[in-house]
DSSP file (Angstrom, degrees, kcal/mol; ACC not computed):
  #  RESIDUE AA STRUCTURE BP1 BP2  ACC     N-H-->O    O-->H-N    N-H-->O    O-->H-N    TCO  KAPPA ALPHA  PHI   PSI    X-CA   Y-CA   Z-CA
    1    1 A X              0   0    0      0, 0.0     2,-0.4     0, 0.0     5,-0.1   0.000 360.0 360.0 360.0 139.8    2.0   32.9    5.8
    2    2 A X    >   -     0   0    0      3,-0.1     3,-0.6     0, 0.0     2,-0.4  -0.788 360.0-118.2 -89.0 133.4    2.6   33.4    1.9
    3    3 A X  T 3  S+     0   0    0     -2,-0.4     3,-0.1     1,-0.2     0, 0.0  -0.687 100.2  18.9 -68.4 136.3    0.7   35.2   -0.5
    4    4 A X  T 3  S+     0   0    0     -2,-0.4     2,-0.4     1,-0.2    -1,-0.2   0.984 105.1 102.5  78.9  30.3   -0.8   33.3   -3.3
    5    5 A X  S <  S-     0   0    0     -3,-0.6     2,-0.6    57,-0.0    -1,-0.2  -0.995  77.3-120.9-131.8 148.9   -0.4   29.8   -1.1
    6    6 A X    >   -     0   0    0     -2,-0.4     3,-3.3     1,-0.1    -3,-0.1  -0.710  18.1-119.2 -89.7 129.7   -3.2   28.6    0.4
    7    7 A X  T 3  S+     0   0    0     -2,-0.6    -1,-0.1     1,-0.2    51,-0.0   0.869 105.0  73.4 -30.2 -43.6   -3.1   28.2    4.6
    8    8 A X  T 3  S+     0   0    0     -3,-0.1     2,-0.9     1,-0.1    -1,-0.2   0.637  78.3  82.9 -79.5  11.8   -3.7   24.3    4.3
    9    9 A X  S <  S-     0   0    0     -3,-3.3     2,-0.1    49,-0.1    -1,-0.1  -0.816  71.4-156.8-110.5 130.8   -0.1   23.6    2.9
   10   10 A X     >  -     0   0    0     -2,-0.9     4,-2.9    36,-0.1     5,-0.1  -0.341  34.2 -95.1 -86.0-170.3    1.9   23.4    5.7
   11   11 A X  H  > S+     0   0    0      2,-0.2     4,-1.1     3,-0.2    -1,-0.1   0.676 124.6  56.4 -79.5 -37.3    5.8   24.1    5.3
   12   12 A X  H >> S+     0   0    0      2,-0.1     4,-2.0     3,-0.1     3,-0.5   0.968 111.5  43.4 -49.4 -77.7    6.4   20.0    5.0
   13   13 A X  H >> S+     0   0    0      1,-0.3     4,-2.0    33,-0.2     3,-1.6   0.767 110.7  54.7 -23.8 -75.8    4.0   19.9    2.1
   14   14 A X  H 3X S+     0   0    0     -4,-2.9     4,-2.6     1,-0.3    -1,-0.3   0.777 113.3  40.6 -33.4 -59.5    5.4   23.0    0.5
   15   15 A X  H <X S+     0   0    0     -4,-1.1     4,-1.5    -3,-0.5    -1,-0.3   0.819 111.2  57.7 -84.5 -24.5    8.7   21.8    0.4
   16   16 A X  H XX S+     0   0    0     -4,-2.0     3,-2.8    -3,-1.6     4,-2.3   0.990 107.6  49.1 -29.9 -87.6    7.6   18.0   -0.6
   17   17 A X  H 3< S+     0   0    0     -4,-2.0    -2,-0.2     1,-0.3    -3,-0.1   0.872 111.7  52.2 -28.3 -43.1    5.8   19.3   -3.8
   18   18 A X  H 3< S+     0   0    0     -4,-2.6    -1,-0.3    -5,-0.2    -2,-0.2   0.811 104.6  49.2 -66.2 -29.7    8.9   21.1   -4.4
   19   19 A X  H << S+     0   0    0     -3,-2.8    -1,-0.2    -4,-1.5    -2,-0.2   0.740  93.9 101.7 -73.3 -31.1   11.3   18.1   -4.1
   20   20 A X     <  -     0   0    0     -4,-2.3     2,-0.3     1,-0.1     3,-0.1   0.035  54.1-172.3 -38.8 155.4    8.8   16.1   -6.7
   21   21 A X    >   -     0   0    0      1,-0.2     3,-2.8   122,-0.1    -1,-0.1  -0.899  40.3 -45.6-148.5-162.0   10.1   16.1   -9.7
   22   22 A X  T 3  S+     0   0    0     -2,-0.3     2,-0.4     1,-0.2   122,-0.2   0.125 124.5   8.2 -65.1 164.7    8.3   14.8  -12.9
   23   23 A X  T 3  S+     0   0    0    120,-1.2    -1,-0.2   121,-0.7   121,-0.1   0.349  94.9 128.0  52.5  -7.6    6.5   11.6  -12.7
   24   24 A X    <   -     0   0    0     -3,-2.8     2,-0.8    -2,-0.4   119,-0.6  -0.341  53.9-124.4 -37.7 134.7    7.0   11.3   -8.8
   25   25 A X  E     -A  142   0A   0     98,-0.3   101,-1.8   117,-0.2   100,-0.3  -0.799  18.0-151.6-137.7-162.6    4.1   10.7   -7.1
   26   26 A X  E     -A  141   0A   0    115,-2.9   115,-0.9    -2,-0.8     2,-0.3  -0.848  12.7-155.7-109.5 142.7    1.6   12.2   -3.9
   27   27 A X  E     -A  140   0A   0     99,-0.5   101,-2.3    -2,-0.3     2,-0.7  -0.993   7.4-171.0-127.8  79.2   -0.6    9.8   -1.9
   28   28 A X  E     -c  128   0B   0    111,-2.4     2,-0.4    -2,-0.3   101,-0.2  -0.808  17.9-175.1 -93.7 132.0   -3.6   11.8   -0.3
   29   29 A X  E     -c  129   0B   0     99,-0.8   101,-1.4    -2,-0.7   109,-0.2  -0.964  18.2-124.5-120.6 150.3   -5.1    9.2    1.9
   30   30 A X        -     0   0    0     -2,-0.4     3,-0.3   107,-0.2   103,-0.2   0.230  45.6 -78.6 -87.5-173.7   -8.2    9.6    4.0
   31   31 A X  S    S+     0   0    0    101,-2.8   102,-0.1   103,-0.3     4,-0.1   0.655 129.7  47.6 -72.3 -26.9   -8.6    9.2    7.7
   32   32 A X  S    S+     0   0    0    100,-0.2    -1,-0.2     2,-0.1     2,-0.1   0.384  82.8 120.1 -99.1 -16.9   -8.6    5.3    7.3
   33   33 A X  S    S-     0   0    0     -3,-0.3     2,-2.2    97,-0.1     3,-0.2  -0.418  77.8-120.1 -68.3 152.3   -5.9    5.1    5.1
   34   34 A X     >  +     0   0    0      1,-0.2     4,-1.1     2,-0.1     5,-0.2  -0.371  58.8 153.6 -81.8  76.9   -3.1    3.1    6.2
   35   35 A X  H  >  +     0   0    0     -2,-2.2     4,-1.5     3,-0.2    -1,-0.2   0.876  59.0  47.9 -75.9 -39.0   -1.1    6.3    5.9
   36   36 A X  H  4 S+     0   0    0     -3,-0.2    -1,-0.2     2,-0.2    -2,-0.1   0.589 118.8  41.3-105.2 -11.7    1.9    5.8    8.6
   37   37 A X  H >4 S+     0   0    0      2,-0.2     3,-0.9     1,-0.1     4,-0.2   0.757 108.6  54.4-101.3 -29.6    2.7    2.4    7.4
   38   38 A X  H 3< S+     0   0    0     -4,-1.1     3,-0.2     1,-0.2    -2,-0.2   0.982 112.1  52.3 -42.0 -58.1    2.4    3.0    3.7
   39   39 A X  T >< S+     0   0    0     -4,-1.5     3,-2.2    -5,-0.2    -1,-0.2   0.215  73.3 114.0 -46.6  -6.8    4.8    5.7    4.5
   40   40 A X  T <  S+     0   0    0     -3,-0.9     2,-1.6     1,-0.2    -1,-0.2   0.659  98.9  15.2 -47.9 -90.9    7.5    3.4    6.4
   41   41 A X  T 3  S+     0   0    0     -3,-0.2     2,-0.4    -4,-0.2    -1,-0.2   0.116 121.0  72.8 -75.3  40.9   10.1    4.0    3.8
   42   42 A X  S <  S-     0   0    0     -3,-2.2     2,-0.6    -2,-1.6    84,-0.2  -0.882  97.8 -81.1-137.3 177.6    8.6    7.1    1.9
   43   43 A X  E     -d  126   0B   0     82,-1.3    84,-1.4    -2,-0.4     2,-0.4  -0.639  49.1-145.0 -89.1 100.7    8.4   10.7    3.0
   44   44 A X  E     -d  127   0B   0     -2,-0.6     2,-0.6    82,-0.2    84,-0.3  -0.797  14.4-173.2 -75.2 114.7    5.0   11.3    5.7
   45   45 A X  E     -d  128   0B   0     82,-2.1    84,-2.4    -2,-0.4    -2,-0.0  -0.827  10.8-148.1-118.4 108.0    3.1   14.3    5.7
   46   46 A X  E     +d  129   0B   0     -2,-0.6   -33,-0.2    82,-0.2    84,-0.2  -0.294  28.7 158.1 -39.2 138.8    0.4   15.2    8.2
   47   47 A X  E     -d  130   0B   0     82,-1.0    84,-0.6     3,-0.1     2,-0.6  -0.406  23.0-178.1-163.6  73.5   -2.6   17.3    7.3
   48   48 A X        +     0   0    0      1,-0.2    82,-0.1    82,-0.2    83,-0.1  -0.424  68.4  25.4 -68.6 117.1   -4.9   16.0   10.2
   49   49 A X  S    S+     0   0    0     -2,-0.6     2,-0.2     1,-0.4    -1,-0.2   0.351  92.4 108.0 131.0 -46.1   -8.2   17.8    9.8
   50   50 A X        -     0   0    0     -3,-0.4    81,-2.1    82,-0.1    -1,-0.4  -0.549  63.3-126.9 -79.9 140.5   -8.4   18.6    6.2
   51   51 A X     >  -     0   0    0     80,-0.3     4,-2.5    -2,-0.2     5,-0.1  -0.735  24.1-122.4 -47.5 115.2  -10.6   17.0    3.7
   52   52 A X  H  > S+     0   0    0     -2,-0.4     4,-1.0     2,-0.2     5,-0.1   0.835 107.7  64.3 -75.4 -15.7   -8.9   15.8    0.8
   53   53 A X  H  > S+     0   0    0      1,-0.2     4,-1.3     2,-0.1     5,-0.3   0.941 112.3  38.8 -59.2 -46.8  -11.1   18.1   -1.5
   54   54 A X  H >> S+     0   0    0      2,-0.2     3,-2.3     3,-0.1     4,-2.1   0.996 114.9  47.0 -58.3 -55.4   -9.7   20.7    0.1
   55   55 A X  H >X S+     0   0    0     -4,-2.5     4,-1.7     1,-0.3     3,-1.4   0.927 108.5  57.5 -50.0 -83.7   -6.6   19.6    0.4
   56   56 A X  H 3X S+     0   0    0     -4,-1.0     4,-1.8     2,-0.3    -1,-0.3   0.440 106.7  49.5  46.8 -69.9   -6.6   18.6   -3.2
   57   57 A X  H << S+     0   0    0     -3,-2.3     4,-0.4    -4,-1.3    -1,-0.3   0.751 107.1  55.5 -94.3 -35.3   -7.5   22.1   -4.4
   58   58 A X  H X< S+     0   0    0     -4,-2.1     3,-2.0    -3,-1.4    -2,-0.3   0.997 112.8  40.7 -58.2 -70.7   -4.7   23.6   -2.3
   59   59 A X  H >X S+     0   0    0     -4,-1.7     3,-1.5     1,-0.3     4,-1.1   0.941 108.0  61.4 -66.8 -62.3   -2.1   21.3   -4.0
   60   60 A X  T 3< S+     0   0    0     -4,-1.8    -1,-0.3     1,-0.3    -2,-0.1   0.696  96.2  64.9 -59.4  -1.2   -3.5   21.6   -7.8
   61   61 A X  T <4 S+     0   0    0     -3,-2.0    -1,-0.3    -4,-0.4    -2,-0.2   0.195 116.9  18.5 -99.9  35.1   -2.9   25.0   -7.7
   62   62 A X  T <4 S+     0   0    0     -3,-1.5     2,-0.6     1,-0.1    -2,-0.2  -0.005 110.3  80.8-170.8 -10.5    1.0   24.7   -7.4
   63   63 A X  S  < S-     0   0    0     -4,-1.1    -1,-0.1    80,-0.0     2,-0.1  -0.892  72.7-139.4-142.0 126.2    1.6   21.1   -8.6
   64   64 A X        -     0   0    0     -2,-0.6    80,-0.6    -3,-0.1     2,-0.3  -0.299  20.1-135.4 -75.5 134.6    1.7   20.6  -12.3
   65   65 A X  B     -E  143   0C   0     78,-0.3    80,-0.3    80,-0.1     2,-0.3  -0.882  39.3 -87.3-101.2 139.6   -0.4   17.0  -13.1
   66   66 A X        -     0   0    0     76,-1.2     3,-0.4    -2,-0.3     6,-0.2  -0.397  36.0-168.5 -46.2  97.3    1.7   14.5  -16.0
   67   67 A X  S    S+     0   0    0     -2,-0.3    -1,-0.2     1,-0.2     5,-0.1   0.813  84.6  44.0 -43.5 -30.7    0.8   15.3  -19.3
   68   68 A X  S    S+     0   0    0      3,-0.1    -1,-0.2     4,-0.0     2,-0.1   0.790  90.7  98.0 -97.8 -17.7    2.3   12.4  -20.7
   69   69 A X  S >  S-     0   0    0     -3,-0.4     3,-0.8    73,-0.2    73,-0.0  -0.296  72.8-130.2 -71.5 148.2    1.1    9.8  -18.2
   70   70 A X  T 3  S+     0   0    0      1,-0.3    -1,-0.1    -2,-0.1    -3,-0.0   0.929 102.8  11.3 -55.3 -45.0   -1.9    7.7  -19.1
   71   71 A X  T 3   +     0   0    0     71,-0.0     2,-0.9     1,-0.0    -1,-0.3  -0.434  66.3 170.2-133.7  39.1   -3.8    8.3  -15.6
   72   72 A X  S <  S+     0   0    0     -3,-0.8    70,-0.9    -6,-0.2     2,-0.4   0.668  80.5  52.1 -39.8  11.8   -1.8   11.3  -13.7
   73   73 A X  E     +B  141   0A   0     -2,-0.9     2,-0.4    35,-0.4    37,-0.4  -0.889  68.5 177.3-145.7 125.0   -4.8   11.1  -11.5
   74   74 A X  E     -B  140   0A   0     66,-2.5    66,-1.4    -2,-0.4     2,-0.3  -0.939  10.1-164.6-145.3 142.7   -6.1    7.7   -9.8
   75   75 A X  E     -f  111   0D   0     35,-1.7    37,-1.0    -2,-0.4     2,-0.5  -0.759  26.7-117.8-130.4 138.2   -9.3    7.7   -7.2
   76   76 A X  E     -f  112   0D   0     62,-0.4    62,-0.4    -2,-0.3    12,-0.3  -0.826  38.8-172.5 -89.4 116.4   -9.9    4.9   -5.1
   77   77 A X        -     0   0    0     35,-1.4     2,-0.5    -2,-0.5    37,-0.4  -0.537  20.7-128.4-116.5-167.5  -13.2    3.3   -5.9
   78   78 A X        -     0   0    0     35,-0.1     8,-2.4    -2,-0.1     2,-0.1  -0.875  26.7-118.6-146.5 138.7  -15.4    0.6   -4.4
   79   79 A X  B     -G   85   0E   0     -2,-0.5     6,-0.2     6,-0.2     8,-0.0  -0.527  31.6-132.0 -79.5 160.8  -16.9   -2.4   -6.5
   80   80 A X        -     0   0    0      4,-1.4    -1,-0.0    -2,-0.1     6,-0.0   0.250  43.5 -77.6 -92.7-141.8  -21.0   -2.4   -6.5
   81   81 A X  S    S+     0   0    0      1,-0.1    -1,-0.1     2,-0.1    -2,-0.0   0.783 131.9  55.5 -87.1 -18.1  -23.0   -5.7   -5.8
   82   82 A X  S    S-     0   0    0      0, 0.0    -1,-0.1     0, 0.0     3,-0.1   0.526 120.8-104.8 -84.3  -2.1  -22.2   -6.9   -9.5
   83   83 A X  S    S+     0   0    0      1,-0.3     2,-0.1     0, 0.0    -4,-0.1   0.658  80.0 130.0 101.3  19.3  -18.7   -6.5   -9.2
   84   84 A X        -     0   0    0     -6,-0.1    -4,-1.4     1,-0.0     2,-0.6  -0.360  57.2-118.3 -95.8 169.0  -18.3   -3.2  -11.3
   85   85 A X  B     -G   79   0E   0     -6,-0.2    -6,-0.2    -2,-0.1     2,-0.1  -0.970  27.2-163.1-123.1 146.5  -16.3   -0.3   -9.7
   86   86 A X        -     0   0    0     -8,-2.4     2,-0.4    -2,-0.6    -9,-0.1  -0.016  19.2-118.3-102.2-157.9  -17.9    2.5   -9.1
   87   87 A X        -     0   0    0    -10,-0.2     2,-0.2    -2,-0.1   -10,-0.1  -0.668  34.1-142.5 155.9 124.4  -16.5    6.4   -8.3
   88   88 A X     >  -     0   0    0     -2,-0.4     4,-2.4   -12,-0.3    48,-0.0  -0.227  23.0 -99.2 -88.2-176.1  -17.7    7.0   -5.4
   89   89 A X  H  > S+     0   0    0      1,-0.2     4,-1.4     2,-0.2     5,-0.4   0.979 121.4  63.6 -72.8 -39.5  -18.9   10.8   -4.8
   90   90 A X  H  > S+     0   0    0      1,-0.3     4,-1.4     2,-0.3    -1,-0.2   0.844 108.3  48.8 -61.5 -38.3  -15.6   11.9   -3.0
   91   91 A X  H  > S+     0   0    0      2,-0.2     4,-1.8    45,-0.2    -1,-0.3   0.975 110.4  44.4 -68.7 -46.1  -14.1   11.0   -6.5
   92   92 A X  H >X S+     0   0    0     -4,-2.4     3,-2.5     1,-0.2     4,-1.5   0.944 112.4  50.4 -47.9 -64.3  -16.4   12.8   -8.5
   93   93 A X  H 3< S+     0   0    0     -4,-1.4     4,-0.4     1,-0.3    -1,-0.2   0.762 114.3  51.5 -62.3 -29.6  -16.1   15.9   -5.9
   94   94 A X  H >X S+     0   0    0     -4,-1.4     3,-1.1    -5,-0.4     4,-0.7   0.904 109.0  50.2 -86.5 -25.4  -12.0   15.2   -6.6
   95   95 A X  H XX S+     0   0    0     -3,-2.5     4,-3.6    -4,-1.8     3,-1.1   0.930 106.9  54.2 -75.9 -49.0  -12.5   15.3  -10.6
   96   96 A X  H 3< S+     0   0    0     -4,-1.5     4,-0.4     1,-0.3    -1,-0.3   0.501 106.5  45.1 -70.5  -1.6  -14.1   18.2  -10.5
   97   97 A X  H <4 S+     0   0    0     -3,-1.1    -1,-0.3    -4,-0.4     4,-0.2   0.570 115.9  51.1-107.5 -12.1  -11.4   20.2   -8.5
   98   98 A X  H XX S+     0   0    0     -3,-1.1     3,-3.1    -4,-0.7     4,-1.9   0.838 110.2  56.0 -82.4 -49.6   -8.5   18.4  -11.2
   99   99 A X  T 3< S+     0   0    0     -4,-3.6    -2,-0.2     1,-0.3    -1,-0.2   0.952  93.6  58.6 -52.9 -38.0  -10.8   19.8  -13.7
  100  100 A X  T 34 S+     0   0    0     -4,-0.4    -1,-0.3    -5,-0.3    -2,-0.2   0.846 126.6  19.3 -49.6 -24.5  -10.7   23.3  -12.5
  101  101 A X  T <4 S+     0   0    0     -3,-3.1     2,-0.4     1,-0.2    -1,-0.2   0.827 139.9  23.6-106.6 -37.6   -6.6   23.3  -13.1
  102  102 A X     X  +     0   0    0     -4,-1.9     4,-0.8     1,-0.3    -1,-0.2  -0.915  61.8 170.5-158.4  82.9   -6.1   20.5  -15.5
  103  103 A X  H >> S+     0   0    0     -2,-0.4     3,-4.1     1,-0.2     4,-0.6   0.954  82.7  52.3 -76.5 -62.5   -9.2   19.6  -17.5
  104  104 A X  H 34 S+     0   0    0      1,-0.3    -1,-0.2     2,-0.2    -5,-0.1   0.515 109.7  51.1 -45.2  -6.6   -7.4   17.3  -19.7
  105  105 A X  H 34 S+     0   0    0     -2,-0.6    -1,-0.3    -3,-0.2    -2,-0.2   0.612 105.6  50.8-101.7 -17.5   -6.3   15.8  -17.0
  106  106 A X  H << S+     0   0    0     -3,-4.1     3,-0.4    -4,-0.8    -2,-0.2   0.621 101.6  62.0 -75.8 -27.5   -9.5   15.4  -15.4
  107  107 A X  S  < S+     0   0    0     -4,-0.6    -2,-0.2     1,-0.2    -1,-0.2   0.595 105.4  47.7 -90.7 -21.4  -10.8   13.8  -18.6
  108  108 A X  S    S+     0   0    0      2,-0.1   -35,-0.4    -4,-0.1    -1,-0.2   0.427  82.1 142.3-109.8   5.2   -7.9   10.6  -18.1
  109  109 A X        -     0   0    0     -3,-0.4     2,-0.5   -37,-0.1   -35,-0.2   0.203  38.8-153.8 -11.5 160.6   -8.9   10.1  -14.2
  110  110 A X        -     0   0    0    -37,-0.4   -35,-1.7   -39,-0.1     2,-0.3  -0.939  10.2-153.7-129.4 172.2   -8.8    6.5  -13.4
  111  111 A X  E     +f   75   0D   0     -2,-0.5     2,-0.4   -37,-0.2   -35,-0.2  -0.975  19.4 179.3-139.7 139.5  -10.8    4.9  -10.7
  112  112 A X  E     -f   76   0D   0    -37,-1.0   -35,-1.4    -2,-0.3     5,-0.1  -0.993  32.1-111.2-150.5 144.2   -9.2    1.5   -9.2
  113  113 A X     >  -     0   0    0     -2,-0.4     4,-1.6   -37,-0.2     3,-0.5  -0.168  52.3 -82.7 -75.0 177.1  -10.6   -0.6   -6.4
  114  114 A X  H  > S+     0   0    0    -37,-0.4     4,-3.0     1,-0.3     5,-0.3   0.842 119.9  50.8 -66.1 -46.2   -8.5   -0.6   -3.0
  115  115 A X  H  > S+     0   0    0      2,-0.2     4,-1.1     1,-0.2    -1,-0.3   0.810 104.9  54.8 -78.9  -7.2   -5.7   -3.1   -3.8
  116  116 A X  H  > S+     0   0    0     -3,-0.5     4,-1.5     2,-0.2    -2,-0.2   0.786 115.9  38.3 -60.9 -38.8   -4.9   -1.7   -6.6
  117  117 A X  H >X S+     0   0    0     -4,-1.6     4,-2.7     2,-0.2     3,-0.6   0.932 108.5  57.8 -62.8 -49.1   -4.4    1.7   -4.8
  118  118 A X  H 3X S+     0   0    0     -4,-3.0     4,-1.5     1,-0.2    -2,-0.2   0.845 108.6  53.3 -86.7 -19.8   -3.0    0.3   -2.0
  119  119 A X  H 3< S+     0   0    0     -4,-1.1     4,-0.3    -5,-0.3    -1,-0.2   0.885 116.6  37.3 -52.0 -51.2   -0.3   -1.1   -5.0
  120  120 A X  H X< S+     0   0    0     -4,-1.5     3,-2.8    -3,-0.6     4,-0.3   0.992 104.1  61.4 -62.2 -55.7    0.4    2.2   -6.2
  121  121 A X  H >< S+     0   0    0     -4,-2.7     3,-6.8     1,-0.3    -2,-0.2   0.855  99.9  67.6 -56.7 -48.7    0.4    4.3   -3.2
  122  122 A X  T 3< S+     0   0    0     -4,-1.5    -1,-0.3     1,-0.3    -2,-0.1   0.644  99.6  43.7 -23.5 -37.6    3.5    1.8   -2.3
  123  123 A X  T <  S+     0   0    0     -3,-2.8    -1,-0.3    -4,-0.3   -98,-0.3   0.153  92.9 131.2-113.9   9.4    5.9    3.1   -5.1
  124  124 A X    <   -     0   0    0     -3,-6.8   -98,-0.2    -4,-0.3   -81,-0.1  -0.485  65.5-133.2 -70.6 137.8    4.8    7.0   -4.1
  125  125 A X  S    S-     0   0    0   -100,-0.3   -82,-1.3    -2,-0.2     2,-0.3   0.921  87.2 -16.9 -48.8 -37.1    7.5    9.9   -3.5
  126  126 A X  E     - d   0  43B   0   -101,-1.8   -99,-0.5   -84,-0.2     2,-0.4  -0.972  58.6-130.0-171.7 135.8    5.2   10.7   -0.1
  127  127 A X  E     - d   0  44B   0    -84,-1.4   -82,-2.1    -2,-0.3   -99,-0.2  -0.986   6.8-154.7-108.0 150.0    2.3   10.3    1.4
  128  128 A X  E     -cd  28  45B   0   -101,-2.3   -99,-0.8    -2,-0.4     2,-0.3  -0.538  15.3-146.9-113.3 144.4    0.0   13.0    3.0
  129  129 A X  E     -cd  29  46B   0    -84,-2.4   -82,-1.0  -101,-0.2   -99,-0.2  -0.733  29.3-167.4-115.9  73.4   -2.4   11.5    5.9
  130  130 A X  E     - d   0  47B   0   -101,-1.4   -79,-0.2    -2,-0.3   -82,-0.2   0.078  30.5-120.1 -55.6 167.2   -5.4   13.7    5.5
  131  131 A X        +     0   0    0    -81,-2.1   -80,-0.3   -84,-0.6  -101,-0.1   0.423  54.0 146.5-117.2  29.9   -8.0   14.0    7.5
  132  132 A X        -     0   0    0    -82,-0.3  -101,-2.8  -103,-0.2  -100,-0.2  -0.289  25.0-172.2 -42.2 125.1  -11.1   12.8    5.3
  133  133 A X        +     0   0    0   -103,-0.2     2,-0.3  -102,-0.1    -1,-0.1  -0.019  57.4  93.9-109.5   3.2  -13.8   11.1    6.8
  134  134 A X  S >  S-     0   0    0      3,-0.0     3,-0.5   -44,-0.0     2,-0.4  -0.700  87.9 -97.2 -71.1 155.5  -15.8   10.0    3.8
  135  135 A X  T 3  S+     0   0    0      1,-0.3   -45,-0.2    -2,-0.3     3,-0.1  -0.792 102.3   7.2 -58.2 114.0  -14.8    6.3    2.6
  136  136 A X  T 3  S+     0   0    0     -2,-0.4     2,-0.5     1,-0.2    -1,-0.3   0.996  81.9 147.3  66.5  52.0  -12.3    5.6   -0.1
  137  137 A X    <   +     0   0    0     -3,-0.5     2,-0.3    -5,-0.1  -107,-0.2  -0.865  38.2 116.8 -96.4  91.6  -11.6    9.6   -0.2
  138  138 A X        +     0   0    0     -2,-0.5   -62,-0.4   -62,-0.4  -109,-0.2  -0.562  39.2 166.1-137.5  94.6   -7.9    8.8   -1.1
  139  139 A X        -     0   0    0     -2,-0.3  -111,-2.4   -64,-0.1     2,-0.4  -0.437  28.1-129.3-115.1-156.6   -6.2    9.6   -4.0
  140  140 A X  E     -AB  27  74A   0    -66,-1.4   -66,-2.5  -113,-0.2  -113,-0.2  -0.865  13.5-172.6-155.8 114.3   -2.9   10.0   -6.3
  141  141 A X  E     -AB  26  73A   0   -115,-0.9  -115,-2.9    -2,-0.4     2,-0.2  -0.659  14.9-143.9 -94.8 148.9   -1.5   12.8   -8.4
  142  142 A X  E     -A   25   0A   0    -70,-0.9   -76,-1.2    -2,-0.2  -117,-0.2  -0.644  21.0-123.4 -58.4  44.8    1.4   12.6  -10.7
  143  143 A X  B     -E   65   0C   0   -119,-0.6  -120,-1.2    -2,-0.2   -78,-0.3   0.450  31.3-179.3 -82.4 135.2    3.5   15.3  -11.0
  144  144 A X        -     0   0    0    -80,-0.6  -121,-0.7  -122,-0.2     2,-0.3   0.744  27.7 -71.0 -48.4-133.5    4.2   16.8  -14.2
  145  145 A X              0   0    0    -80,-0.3   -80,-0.1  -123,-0.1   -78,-0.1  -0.922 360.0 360.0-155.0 148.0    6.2   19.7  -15.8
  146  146 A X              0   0    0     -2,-0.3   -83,-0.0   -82,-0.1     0, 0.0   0.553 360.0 360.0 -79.8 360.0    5.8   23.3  -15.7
């Protein structure tokens, strides 16, 4: 245990975040995400169990989000019966925990249907296999500078 770190980053994590460097990014993927295969050639992190709002809240308090990037934040969302995409809740519930560190950062969110995620996540430093059981709780921070 640390003081000041929150229990749900394990010692992987920790030392992930730390390797980031700017404009890397993190891959939280829900229970359904294809998590171990995204991961073939990228960096895997477990965190079976956790909820990626939690998770989430643990991380944004230690990892600085890309000012300079368009979308330092992008939430997997699901198109409706007209073909719009929607933000599911789990995204809202995820904007509201970037807003708590990083309103400006909350305010440039993007929302992207599932191959479009499953496009980014590819080119990610690491992905975290969370253990979210909501649908399309998945997302992807940017790392900044401190």
């Amino acid at each position: 245990m640390l003081k000041g770190i929150s229990p749900l980053l394990s010692p992987q994590l920790l030392k992930v975040l730390a390797e980031m460097g700017h404009g890397d990014t993190l891959v939280i993927g829900d229970a359904n995400f294809a998590a171990a295969s995204m991961a073939r050639d990228r960096i895997l992190v477990r965190a079976d169990g956790l909820p990626t709002e939690k998770l989430a809240d643990a991380i944004l308090q230690l990892f600085p989000l890309d000012d300079w990037a368009e979308a330092p934040v992008i939430l997997m969302g699901l198109e409706d019966s007209k073909g719009e995409l929607q933000p599911l809740d789990q995204c809202k519930a995820i904007r509201a925990v970037v807003a708590k560190y990083e309103p400006e950062a909350a305010q440039k969110c993007r929302v992207v249907d599932r191959e479009a995620f499953y496009a980014l996540a590819r080119d990610a430093y690491a992905v975290v296999a969370a253990g979210e059981t909501h649908r399309y709780g998945c997302v992807i921070f940017q790392k900044g500078i401190c």
